[in-house]
N, C-alpha and C positions, 0 to 999 in steps of 0.2 A: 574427562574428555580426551586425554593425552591417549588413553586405550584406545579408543572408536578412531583417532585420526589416524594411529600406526594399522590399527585394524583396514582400515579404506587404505590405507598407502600399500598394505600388502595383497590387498582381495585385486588392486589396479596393477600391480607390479608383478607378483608371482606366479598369477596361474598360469596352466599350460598355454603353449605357444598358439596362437588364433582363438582362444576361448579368455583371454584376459577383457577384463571392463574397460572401457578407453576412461570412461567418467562413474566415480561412486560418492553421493555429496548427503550429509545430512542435517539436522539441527540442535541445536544446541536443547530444545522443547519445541515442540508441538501444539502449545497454549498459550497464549496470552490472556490473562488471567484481568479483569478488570474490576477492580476490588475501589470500596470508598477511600478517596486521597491516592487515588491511581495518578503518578504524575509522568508516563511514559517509561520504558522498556526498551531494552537493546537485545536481540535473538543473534544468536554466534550463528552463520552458516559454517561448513568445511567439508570438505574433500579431499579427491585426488582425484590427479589423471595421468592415464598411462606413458603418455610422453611428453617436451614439446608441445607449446599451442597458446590459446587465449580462453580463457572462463568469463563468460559475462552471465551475469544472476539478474534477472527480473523479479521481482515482486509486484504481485496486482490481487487489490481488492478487488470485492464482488463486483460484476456489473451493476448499473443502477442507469436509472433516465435522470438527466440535470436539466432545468432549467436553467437561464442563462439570458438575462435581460438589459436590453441597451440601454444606455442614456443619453438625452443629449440636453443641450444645454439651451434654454427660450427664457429672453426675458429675466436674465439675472436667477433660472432657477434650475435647477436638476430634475427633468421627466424623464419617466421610460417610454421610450419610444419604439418599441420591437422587442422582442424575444425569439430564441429557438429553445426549442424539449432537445437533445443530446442525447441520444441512448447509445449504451455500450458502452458506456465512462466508467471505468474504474474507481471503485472510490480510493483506492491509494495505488499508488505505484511509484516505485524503483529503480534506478536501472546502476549496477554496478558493473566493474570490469576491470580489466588488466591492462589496456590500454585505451586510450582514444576510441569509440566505436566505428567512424570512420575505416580506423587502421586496421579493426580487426574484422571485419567482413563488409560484401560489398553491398550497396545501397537496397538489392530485391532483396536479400536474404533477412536484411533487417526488416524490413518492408512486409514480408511473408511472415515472419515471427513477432508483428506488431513489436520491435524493440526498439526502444525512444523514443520520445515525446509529439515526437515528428509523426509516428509513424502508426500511430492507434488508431484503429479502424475503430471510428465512432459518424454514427449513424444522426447527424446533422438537418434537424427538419426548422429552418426559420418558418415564424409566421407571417411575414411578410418578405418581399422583395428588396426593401431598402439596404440592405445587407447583407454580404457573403459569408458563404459559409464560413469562410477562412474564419472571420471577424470572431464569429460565434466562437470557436476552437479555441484562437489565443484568449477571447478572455476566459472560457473555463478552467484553461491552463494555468492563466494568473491568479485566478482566485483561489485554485485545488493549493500551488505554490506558495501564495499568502497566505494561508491555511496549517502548513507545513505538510498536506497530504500528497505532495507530486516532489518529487524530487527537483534541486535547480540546476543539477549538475549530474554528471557522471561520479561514482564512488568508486575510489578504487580499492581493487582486491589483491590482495598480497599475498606472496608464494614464498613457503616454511621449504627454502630449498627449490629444487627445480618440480616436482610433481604435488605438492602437498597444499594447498591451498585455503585463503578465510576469508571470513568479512562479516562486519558487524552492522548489524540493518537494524535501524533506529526507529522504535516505532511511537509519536507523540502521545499526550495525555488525550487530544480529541480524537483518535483514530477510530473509524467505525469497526462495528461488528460487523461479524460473517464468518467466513472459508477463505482465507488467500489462497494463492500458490504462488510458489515459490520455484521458479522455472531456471534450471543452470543449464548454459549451452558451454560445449568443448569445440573450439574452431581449429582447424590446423591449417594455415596457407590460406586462409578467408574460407575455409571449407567445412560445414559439420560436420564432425566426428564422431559425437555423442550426446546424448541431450535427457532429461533427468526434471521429472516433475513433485514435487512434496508438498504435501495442503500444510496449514498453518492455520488454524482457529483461533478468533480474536472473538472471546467471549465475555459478557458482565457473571460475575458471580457473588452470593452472598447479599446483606442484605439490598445494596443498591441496585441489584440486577432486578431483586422483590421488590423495590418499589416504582423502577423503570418502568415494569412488567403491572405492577397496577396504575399507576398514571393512564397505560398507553389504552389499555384494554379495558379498562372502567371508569375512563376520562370523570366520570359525571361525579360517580363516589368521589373521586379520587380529590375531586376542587372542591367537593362540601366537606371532608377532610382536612382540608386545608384553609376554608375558612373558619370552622370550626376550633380549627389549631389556634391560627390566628387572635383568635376570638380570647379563647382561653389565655394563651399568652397576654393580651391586653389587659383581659381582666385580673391575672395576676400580679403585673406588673403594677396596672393604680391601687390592689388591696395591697402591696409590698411600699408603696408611694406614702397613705394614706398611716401606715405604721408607722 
């Protein structure tokens, strides 16, 4: 990895005058591999930048629609009482950086580039009235959070020197499949200076991905299989009893 960093510190720094990269950022892999007794994964990002400035690194899961159901409380009991569908939810995301985000760009910029938590354009349809939108938002947010798949914080990113830069994005034992991406902005003075996109595939592989993959898709085998199992298992545990 020590080669690929000095490699990006020099493609940022030495080339000819007006054609140098302001941002070159890559990964540490490309895969996330989710293997039986997968118990979460740490992916190295790193760069450089040409001079001067702030890196902040988002990370976002696929989109997906969430449901997202109220409760409220009658009679000594817990009912749902309303719901909204949420489309354009991430199913994970990240947001790391060099400073405060506040500090390091102003509030449309984050706003245009969907950065923080605040700021995801997610498409909010309640089925009833009883409820604003907002309500729907924070609680999807607190459950992604309790989840460990939304970040609760700002991460910060640390610079090897003045142009060299890392960060280590954590990713849990439940995190879904898909295509991330992996978006690193370069700000100089609250301004974009360069900006840098890399997929990241979070895939099952081996045999749990084979039986993920028959469960989902041949639901019916997949539970007389399993009763079947079951079955057997029984039975040999009272002829093992019986002995």
């Amino acid at each position: 990895m020590l080669r690929r960093l000095v490699f990006l510190f020099l493609l940022a720094s030495t080339a000819p005058a007006g054609a140098a990269e302001p941002l070159v950022a890559d990964l540490s892999r490309h895969l996330v591999a989710i293997t039986t007794g997968f118990a979460g994964t740490d992916v190295l990002l790193f760069g450089a930048v040409a001079g001067e400035g702030d890196v902040v690194v988002v990370v976002r899961g696929p989109a997906r629609t969430e449901t997202v159901r109220r409760k409220q409380r009658r009679g000594g009991i817990w009912i749902n009482s309303g719901h909204a569908e949420i489309a354009g939810a991430p199913a994970f995301y990240r947001v790391a950086a060099t400073r405060p985000l506040a500090e390091v760009a102003p509030p449309a910029l984050l706003q245009s580039h969907a950065i923080g938590l605040e700021h995801l354009d997610l498409d909010i349809r309640p089925a009833d009235s009883s409820a604003e939108p907002h309500e729907y938002r924070a609680a999807l947010v607190r459950l992604k959070q309790r989840a460990g798949l939304y970040g609760d914080h700002v991460q910060d990113i640390g610079f090897l020197g003045q142009r060299l830069f890392r960060a280590d994005m954590h990713f849990p034992a439940n995190v879904p499949t898909g295509t991330y991406l992996v978006e690193v902005y370069y700000l100089v003075d609250g301004r974009l200076a360069g900006t840098q996109t890399t997929p990241l595939v979070v895939s099952k592989i081996g045999l749990g991905a084979q039986l993920h993959d028959f469960a989902h898709r041949r639901a019916a085998a997949y539970g007389v299989a399993a009763v079947l199992l079951a079955a057997g298992g029984g039975w040999l545990a009272a002829a093992s009893f019986r002995r």
